[in-house]
C-alpha positions as CSV (number, residue, x, y, z in Angstrom):
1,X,-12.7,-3.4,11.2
2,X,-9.1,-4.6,10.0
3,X,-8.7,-7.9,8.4
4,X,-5.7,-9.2,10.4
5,X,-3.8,-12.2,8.2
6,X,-0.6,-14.4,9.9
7,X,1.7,-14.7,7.3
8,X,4.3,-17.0,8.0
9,X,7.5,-14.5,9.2
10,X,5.1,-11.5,9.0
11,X,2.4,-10.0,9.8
12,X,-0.6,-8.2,7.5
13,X,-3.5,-5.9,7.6
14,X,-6.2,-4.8,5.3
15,X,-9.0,-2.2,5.2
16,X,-11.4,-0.7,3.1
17,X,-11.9,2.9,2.6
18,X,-14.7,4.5,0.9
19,X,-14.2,6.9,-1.9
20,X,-14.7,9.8,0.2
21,X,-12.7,13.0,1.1
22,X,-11.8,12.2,4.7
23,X,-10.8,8.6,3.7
24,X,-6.9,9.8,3.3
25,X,-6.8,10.8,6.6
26,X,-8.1,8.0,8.1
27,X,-5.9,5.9,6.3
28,X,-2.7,7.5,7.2
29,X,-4.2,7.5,10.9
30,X,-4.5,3.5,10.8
31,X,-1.0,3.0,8.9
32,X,0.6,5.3,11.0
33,X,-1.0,2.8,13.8
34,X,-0.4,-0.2,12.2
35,X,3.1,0.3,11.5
36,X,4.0,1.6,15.3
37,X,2.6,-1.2,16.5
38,X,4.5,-3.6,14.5
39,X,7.5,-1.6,15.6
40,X,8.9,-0.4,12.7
41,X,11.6,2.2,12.3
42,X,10.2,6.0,12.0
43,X,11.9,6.7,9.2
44,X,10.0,3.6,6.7
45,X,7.1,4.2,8.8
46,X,6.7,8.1,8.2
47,X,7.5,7.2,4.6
48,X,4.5,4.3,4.1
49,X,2.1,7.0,5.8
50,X,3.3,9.6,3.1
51,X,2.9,7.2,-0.2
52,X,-0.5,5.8,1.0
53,X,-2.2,9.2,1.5
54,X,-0.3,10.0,-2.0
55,X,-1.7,7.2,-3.7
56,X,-4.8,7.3,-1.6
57,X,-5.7,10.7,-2.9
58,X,-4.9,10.0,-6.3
59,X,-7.1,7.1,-6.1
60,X,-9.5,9.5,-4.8
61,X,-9.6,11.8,-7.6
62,X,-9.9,9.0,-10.7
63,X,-11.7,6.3,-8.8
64,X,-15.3,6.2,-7.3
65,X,-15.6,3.0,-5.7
66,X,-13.8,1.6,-2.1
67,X,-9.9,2.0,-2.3
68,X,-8.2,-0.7,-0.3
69,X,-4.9,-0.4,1.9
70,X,-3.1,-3.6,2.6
71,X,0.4,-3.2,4.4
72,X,2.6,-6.9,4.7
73,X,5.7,-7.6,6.2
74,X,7.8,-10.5,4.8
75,X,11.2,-12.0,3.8
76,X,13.6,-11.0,1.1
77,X,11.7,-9.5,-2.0
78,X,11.5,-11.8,-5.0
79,X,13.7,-11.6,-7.9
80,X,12.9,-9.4,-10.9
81,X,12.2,-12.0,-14.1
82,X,15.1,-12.0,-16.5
83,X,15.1,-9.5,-19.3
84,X,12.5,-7.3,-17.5
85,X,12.8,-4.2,-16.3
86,X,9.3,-4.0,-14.5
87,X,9.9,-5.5,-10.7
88,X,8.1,-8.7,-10.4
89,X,4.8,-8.1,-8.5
90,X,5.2,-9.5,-4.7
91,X,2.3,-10.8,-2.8
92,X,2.9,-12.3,0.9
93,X,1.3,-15.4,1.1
94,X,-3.1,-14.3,2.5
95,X,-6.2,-13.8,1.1
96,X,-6.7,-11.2,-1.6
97,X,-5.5,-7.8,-1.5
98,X,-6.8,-4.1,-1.2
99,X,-10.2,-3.5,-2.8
100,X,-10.9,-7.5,-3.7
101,X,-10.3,-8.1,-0.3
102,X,-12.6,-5.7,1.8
103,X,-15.5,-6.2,-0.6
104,X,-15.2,-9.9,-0.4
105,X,-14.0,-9.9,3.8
106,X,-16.3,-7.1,4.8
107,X,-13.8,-5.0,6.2
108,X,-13.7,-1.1,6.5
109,X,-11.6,1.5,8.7
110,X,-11.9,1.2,11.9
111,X,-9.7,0.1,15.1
112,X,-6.9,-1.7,14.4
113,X,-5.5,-4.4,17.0
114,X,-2.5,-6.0,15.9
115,X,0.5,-7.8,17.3
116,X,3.5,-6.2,18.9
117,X,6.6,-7.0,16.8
118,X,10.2,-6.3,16.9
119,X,11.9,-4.9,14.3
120,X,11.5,-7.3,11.4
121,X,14.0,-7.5,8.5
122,X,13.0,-7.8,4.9
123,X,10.3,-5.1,3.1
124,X,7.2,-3.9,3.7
125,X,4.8,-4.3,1.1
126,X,1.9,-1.6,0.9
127,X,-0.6,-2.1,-1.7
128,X,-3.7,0.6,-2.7
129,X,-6.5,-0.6,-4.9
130,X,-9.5,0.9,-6.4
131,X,-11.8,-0.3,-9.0
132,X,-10.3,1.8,-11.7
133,X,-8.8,-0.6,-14.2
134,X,-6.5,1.8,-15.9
135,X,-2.9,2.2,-14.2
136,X,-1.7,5.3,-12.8
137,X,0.3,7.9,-15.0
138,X,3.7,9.1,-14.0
139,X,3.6,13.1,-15.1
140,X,6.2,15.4,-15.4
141,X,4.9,18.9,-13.6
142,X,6.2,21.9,-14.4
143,X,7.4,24.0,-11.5
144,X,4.3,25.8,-10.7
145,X,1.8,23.0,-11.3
146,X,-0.2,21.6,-7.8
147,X,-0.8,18.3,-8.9
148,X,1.4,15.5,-10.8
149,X,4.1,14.3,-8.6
150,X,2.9,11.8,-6.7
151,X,4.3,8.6,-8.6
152,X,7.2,10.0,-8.8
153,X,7.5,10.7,-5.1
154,X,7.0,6.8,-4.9
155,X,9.1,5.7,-7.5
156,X,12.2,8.1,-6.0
157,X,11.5,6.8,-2.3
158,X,10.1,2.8,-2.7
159,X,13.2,0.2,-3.4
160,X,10.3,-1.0,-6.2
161,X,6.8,0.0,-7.3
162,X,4.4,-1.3,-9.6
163,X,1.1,-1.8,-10.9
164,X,-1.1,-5.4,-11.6
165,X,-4.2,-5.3,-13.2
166,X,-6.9,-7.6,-10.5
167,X,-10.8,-8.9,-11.7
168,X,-12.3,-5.6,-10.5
169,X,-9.4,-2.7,-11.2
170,X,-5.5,-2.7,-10.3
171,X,-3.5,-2.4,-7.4
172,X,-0.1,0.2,-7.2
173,X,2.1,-1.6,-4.8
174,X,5.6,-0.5,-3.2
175,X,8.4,-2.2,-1.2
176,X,10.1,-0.1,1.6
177,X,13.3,-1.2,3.3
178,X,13.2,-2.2,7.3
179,X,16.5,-2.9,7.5
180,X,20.3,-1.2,6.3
């Protein structure tokens, strides 16, 4: 089940995944979905798929509760505060998001039906949740090592990334470009 949300100028979905092996590639089968549906260009598309099964799996391996997935579309992105180099956490307007959301909306993978769009301008806003309170480390791997590079795989392809603390864990969002 997806929780479809009409934001005004956008469009969002949510879903809840449990903490189990095959959970990554549903996910990146209902983004990859989702985001042709919506119309979006391959290239940001291909790129959302790749950071939510990277932060999926990551979420996978610390975690052991549900792991949420919420992908928005919306205007401009919202200014970063004055004096702060963290980007400002952006949340379209909806109901909760990731792992909040599917425990309190019931949902879980499953089909997705979801409007046809054209190509919107703006960002798209994925978010990953799991009940894990403690943000993500960014790692420095040596050459050889399998593991560690991630975050920094988001941080070098998202505009901006982040992490928010929520009631029951955090959230590790990123903003891809639609547009130019």
């Amino acid at each position: 089940m997806v929780g479809l949300i009409d934001t005004e100028g956008g469009a969002c979905a949510e879903w809840t995944f449990p903490a189990e092996p095959d959970a990554v590639r549903t996910a990146r089968h209902v983004v990859r979905d989702t985001l042709h549906r919506w119309s979006l260009p391959v290239a940001a598309a291909e790129m959302a798929v790749l950071l939510v099964s990277e932060l999926m799996t990551n979420s996978l391996r610390y975690a052991s509760g549900p792991i949420g997935v919420r992908l928005a579309i919306g205007g401009a992105p919202p200014p970063v505060p004055s004096g702060s180099t963290e980007p400002a956490p952006r949340r379209p307007p909806g109901p909760l998001a990731g792992a909040e959301a599917g425990a309190e909306a019931g949902t879980e993978a499953g089909a997705v039906e979801v409007p046809e769009a054209a190509v919107p301008d703006g960002d798209l806003l994925v978010e990953v949740s799991d009940p894990l309170p403690d943000p993500p480390v960014e790692r420095a791997p040596g050459p050889d090592d399998e593991r560690g590079r991630g975050l920094r795989l988001v941080a070098c392809s998202a505009r901006r990334w982040g992490t928010r603390r929520g009631k029951t864990g955090k959230t590790v969002w990123f903003e891809l470009p639609l547009s130019g």
